[in-house]
mmCIF file as gemmi writes it, N, C-alpha and C atoms, coordinates in Angstrom:
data_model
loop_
_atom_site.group_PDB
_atom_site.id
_atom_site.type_symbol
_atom_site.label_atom_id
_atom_site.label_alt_id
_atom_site.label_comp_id
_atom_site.label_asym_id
_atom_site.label_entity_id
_atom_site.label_seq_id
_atom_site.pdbx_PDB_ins_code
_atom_site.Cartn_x
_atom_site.Cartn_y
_atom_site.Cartn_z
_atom_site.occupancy
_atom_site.B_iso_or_equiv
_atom_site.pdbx_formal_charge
_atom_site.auth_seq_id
_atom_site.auth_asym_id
_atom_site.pdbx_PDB_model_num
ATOM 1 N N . UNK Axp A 1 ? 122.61 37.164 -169.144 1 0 ? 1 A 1
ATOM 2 C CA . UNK Axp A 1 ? 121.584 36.555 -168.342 1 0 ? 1 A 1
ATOM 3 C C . UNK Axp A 1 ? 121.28 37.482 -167.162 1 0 ? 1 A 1
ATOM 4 N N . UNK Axp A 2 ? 120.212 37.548 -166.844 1 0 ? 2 A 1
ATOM 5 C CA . UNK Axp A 2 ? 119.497 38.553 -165.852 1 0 ? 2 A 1
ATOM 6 C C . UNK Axp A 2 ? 118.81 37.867 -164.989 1 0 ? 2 A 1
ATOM 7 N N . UNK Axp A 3 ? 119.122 38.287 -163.524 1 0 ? 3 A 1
ATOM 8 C CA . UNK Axp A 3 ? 118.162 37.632 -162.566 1 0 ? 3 A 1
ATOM 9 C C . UNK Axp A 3 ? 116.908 38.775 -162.086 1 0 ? 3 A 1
ATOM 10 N N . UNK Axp A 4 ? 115.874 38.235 -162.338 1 0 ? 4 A 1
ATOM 11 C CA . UNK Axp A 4 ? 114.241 39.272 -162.173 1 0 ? 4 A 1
ATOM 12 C C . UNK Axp A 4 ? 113.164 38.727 -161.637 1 0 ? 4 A 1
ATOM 13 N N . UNK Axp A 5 ? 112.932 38.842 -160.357 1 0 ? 5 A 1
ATOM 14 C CA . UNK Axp A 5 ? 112.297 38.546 -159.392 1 0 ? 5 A 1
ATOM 15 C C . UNK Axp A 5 ? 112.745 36.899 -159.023 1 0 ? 5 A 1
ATOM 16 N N . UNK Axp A 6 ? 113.642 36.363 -159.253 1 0 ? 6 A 1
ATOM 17 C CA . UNK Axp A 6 ? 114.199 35 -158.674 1 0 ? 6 A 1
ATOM 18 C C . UNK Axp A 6 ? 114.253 34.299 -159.75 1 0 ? 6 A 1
ATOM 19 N N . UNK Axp A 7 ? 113.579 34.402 -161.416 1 0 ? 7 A 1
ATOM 20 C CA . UNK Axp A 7 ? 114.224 33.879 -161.976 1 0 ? 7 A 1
ATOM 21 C C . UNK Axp A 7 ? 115.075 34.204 -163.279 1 0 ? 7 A 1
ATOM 22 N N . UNK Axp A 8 ? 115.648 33.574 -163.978 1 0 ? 8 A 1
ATOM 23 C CA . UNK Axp A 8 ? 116.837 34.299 -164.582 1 0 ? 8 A 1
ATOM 24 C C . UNK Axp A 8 ? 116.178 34.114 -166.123 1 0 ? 8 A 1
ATOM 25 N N . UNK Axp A 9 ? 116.038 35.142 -166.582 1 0 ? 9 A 1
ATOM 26 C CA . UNK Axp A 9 ? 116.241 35.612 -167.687 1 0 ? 9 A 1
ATOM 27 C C . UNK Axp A 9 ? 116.993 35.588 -168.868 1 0 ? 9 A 1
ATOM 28 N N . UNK Axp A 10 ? 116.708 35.092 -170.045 1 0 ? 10 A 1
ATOM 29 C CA . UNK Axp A 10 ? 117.848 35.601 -171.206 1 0 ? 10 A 1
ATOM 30 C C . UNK Axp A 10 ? 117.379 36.965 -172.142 1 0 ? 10 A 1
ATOM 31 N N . UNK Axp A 11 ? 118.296 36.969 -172.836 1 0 ? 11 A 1
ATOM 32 C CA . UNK Axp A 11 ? 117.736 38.009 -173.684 1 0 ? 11 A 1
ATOM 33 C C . UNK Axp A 11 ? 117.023 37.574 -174.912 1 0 ? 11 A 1
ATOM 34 N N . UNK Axp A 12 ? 116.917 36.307 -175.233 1 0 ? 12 A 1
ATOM 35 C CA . UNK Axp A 12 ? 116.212 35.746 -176.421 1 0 ? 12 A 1
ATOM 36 C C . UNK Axp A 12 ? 114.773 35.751 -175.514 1 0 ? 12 A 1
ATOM 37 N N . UNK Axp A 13 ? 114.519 35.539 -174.248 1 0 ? 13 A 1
ATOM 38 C CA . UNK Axp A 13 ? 112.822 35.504 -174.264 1 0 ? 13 A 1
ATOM 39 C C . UNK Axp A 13 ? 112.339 37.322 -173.681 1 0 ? 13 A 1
ATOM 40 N N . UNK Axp A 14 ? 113.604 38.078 -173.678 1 0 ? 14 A 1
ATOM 41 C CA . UNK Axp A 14 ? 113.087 39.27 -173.494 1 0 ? 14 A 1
ATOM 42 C C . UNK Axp A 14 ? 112.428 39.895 -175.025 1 0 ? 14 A 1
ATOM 43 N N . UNK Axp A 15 ? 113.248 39.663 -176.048 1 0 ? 15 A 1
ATOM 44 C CA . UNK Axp A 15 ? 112.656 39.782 -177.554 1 0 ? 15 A 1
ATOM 45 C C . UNK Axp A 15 ? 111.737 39.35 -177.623 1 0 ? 15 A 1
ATOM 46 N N . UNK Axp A 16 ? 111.228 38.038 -176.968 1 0 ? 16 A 1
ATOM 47 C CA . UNK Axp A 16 ? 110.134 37.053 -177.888 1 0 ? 16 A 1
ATOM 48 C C . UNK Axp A 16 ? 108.807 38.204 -177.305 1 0 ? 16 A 1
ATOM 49 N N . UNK Axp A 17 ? 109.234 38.08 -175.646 1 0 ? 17 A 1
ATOM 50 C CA . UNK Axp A 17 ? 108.411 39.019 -175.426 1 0 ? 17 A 1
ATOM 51 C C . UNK Axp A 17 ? 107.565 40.279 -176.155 1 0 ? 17 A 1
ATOM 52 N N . UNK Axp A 18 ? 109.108 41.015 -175.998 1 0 ? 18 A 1
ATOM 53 C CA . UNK Axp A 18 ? 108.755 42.314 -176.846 1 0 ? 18 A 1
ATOM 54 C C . UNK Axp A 18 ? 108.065 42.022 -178.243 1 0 ? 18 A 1
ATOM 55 N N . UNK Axp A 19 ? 108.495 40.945 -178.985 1 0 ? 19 A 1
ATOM 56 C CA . UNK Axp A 19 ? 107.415 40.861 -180.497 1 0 ? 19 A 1
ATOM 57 C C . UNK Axp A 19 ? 106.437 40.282 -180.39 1 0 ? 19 A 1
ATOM 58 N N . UNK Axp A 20 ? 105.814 39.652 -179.19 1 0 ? 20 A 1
ATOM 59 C CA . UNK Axp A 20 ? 104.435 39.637 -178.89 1 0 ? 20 A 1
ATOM 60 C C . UNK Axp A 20 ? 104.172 40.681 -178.514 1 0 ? 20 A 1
ATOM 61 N N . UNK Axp A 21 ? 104.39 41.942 -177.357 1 0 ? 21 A 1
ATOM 62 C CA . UNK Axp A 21 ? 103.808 43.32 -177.685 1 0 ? 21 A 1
ATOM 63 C C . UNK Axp A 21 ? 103.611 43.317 -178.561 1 0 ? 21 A 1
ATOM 64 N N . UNK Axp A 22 ? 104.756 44.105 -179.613 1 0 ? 22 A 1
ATOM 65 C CA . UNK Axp A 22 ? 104.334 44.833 -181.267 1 0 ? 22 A 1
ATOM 66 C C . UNK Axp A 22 ? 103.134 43.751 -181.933 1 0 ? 22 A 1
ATOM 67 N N . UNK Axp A 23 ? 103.366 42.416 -182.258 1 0 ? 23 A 1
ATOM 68 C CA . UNK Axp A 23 ? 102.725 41.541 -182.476 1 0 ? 23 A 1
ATOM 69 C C . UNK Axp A 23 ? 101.181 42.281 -182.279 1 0 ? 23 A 1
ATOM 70 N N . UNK Axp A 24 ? 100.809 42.173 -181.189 1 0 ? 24 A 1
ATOM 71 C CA . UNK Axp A 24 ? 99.465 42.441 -180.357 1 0 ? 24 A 1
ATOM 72 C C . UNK Axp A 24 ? 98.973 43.546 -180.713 1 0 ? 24 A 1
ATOM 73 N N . UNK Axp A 25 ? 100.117 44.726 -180.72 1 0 ? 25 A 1
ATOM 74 C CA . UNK Axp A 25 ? 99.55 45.915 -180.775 1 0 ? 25 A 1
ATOM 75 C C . UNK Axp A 25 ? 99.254 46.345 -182.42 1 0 ? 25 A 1
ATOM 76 N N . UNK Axp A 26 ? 99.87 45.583 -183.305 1 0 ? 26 A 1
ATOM 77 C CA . UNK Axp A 26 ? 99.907 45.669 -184.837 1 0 ? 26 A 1
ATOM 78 C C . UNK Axp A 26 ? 98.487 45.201 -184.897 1 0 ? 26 A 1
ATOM 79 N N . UNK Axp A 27 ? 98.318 43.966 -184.5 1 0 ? 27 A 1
ATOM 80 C CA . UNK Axp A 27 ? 96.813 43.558 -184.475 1 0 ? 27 A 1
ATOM 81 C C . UNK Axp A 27 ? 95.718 44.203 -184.237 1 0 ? 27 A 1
ATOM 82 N N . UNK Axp A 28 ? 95.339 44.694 -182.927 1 0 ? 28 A 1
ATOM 83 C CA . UNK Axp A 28 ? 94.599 45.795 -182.56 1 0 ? 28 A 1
ATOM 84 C C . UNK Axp A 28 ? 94.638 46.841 -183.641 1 0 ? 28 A 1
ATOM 85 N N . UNK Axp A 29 ? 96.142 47.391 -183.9 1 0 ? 29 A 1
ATOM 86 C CA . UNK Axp A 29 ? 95.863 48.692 -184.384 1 0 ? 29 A 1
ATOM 87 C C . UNK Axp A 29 ? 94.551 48.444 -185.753 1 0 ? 29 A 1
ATOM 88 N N . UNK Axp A 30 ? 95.334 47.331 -186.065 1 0 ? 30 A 1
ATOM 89 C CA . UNK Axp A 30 ? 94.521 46.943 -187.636 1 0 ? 30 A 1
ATOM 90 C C . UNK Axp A 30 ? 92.762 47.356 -187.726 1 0 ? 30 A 1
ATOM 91 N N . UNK Axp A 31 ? 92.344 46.654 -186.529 1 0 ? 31 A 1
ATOM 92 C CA . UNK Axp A 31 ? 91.301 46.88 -186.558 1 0 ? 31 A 1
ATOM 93 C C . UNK Axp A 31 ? 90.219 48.272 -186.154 1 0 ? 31 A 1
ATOM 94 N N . UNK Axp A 32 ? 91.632 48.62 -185.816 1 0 ? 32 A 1
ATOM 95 C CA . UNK Axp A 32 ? 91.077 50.562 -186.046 1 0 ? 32 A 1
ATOM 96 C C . UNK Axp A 32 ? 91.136 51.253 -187.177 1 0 ? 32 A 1
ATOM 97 N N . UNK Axp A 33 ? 92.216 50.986 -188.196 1 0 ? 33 A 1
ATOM 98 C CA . UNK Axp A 33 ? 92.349 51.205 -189.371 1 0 ? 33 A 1
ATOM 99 C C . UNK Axp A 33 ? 91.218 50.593 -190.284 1 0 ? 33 A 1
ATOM 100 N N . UNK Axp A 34 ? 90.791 49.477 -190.064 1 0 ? 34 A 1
ATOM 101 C CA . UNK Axp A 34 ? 89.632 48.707 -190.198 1 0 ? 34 A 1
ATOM 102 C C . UNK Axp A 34 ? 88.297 49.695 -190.709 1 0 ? 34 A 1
ATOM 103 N N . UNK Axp A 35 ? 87.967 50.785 -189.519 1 0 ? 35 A 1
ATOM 104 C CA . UNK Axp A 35 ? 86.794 50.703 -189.09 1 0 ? 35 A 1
ATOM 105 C C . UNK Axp A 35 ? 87.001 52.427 -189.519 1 0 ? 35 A 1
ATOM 106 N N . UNK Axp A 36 ? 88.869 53.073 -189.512 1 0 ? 36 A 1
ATOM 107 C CA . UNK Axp A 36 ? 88.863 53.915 -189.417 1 0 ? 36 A 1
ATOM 108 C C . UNK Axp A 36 ? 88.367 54.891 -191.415 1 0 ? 36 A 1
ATOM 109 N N . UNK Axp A 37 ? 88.496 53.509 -191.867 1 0 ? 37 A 1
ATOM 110 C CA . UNK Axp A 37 ? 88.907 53.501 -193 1 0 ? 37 A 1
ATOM 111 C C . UNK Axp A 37 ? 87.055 54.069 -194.166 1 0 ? 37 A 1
ATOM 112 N N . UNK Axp A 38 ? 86.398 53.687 -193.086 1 0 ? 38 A 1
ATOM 113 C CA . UNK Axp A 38 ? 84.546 53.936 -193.574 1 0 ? 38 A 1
ATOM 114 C C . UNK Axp A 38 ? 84.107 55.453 -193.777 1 0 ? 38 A 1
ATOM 115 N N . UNK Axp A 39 ? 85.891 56.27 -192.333 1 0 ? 39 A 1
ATOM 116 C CA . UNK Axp A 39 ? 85.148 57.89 -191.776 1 0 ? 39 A 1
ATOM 117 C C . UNK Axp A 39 ? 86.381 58.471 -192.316 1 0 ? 39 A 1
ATOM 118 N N . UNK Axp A 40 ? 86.987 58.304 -193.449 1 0 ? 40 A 1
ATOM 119 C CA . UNK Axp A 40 ? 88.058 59.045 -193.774 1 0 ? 40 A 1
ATOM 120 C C . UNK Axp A 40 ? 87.639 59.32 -195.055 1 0 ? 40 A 1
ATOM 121 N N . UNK Axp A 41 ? 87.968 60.232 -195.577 1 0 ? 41 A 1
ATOM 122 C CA . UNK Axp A 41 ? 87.736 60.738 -197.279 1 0 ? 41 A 1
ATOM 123 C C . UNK Axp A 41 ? 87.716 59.286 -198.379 1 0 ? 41 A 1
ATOM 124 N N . UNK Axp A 42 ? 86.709 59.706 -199.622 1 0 ? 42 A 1
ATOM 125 C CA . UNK Axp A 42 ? 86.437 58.195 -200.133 1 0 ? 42 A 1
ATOM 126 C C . UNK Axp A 42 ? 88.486 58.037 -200.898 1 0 ? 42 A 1
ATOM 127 N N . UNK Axp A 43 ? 88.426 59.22 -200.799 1 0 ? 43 A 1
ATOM 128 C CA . UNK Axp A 43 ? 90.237 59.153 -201.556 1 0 ? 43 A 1
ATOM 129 C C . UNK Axp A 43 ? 91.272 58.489 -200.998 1 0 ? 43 A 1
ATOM 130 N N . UNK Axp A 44 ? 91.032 58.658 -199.671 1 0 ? 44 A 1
ATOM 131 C CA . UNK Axp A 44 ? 91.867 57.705 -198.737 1 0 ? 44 A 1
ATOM 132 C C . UNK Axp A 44 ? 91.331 56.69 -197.728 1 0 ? 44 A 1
ATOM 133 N N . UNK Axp A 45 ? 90.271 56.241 -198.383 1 0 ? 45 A 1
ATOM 134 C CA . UNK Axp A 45 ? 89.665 55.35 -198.107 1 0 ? 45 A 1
ATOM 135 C C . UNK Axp A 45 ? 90.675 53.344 -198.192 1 0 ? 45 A 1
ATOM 136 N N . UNK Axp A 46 ? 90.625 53.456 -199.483 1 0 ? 46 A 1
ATOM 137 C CA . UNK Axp A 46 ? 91.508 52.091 -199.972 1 0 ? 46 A 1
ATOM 138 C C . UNK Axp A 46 ? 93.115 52.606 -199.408 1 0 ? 46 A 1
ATOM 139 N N . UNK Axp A 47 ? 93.654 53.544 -199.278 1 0 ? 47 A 1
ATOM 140 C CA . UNK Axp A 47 ? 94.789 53.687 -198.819 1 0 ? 47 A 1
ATOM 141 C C . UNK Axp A 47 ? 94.897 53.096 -197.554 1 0 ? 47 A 1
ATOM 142 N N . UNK Axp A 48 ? 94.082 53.427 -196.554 1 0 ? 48 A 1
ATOM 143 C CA . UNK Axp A 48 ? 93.841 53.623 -194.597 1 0 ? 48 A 1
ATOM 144 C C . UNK Axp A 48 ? 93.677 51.758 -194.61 1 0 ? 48 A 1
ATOM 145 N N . UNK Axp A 49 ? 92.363 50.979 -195.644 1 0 ? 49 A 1
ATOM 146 C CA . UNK Axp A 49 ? 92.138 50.006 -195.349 1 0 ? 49 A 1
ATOM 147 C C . UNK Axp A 49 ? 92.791 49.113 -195.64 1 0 ? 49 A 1
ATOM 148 N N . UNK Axp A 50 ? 94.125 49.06 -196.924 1 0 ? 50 A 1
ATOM 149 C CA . UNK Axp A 50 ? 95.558 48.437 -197.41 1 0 ? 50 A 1
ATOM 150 C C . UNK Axp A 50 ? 96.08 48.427 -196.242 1 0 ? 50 A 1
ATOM 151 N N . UNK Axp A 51 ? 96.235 49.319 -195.396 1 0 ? 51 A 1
ATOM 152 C CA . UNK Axp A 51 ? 97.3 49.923 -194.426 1 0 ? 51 A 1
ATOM 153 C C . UNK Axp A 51 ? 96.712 48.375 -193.657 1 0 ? 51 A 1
ATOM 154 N N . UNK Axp A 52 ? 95.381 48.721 -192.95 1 0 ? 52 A 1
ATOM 155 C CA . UNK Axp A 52 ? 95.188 47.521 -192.254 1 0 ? 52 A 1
ATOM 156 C C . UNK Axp A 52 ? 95.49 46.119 -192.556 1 0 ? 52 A 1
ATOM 157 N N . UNK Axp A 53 ? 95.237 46.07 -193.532 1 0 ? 53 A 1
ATOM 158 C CA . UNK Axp A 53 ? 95.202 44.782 -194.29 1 0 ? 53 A 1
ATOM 159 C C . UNK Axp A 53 ? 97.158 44.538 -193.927 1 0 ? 53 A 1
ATOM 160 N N . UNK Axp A 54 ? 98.192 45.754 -194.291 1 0 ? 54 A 1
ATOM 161 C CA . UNK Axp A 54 ? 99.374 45.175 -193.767 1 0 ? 54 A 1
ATOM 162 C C . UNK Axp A 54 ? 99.732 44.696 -192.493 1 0 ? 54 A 1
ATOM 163 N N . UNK Axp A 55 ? 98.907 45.641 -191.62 1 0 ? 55 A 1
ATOM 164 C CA . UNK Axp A 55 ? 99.336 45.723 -190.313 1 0 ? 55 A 1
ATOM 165 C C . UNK Axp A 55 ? 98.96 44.511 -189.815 1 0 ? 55 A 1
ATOM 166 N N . UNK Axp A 56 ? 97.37 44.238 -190.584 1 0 ? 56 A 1
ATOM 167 C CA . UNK Axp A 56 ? 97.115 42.382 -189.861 1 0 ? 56 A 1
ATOM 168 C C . UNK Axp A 56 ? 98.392 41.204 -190.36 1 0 ? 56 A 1
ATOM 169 N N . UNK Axp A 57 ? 99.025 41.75 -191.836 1 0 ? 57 A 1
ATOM 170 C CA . UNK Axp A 57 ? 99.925 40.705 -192.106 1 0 ? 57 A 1
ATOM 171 C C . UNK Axp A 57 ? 101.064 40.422 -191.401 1 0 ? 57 A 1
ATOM 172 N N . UNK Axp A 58 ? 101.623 42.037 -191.157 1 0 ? 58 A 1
ATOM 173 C CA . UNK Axp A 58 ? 103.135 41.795 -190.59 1 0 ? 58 A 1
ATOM 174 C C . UNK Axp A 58 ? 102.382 41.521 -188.764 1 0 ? 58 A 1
ATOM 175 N N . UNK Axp A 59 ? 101.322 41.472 -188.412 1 0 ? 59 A 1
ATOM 176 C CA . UNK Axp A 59 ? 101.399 41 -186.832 1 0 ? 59 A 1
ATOM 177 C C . UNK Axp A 59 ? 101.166 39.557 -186.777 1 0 ? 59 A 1
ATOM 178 N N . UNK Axp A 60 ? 101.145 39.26 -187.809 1 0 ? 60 A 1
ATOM 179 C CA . UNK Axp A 60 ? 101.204 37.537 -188.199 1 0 ? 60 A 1
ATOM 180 C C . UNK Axp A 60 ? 102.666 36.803 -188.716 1 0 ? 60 A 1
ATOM 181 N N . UNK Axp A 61 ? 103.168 37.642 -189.481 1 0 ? 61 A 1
ATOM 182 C CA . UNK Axp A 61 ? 104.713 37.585 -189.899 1 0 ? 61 A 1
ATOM 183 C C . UNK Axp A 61 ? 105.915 37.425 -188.807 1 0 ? 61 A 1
ATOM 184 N N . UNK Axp A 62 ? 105.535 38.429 -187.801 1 0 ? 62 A 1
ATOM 185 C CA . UNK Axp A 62 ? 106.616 38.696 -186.665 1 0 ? 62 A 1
ATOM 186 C C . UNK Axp A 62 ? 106.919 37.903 -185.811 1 0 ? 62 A 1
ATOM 187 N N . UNK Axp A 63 ? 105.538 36.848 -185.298 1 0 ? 63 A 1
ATOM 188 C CA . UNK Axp A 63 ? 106.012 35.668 -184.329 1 0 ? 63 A 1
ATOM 189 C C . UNK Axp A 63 ? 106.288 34.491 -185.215 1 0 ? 63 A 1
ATOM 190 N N . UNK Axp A 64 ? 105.735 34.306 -186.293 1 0 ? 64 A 1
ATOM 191 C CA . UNK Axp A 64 ? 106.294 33.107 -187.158 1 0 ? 64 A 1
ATOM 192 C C . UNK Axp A 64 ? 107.658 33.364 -187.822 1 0 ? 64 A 1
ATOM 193 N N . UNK Axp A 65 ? 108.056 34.574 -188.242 1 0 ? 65 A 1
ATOM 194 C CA . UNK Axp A 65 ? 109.541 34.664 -188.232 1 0 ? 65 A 1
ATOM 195 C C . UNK Axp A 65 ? 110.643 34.765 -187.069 1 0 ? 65 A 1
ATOM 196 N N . UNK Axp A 66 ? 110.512 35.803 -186.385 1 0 ? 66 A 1
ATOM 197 C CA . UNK Axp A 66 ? 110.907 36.005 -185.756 1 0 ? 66 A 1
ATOM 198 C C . UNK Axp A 66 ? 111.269 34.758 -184.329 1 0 ? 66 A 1
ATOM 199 N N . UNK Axp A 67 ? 110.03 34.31 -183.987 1 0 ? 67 A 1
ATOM 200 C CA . UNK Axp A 67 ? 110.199 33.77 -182.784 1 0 ? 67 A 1
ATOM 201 C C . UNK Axp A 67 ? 110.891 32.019 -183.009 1 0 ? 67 A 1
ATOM 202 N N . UNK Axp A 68 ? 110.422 31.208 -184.25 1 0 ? 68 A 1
ATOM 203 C CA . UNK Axp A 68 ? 110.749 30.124 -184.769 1 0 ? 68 A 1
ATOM 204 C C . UNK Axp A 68 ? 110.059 28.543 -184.375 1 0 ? 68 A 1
ATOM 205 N N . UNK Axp A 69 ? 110.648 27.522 -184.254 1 0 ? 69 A 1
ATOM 206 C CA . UNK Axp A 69 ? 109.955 26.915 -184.163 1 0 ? 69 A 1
ATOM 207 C C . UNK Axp A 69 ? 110.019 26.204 -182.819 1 0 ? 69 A 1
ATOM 208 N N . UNK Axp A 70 ? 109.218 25.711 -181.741 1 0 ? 70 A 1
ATOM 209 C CA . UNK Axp A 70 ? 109.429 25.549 -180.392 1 0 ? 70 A 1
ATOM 210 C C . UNK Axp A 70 ? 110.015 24.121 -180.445 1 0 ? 70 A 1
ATOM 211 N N . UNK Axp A 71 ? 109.719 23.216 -181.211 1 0 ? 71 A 1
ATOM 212 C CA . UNK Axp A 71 ? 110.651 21.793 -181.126 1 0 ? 71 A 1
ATOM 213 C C . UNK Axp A 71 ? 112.023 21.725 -181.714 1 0 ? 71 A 1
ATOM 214 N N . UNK Axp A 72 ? 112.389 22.637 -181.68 1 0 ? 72 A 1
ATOM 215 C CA . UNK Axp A 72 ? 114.081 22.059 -182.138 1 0 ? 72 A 1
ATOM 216 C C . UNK Axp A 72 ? 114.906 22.919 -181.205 1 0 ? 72 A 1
């Protein structure tokens, strides 16, 4: 337990934290892969836009696994 700016901290909401970053930033990225996927060779075209298509899944995966369920 950590005290940070007056109030105290655990390390389970420093994680939850941190996988809302990645969370967020998986999201975003997606939609660069998205868009990136129109200006890249037609060969790696379906490769770049799969990619997105994961990156939107696992930034959806990470707080529903990871974080659990708030009533119990």
């Amino acid at each position: 337990m950590r005290h940070y700016l007056g109030q105290t901290w655990h390390n389970g909401a420093i994680m939850n934290i941190l996988a809302v970053a990645v969370s967020i930033f998986l999201f975003v990225s997606s939609f660069v892969l998205f868009a990136y996927a129109f200006a890249v060779p037609e060969e790696f075209a379906a490769i770049v836009f799969f990619t997105g298509i994961m990156s939107a899944s696992l930034s959806l995966a990470i707080p529903f696994h990871l974080m659990g369920r708030r009533d119990s």
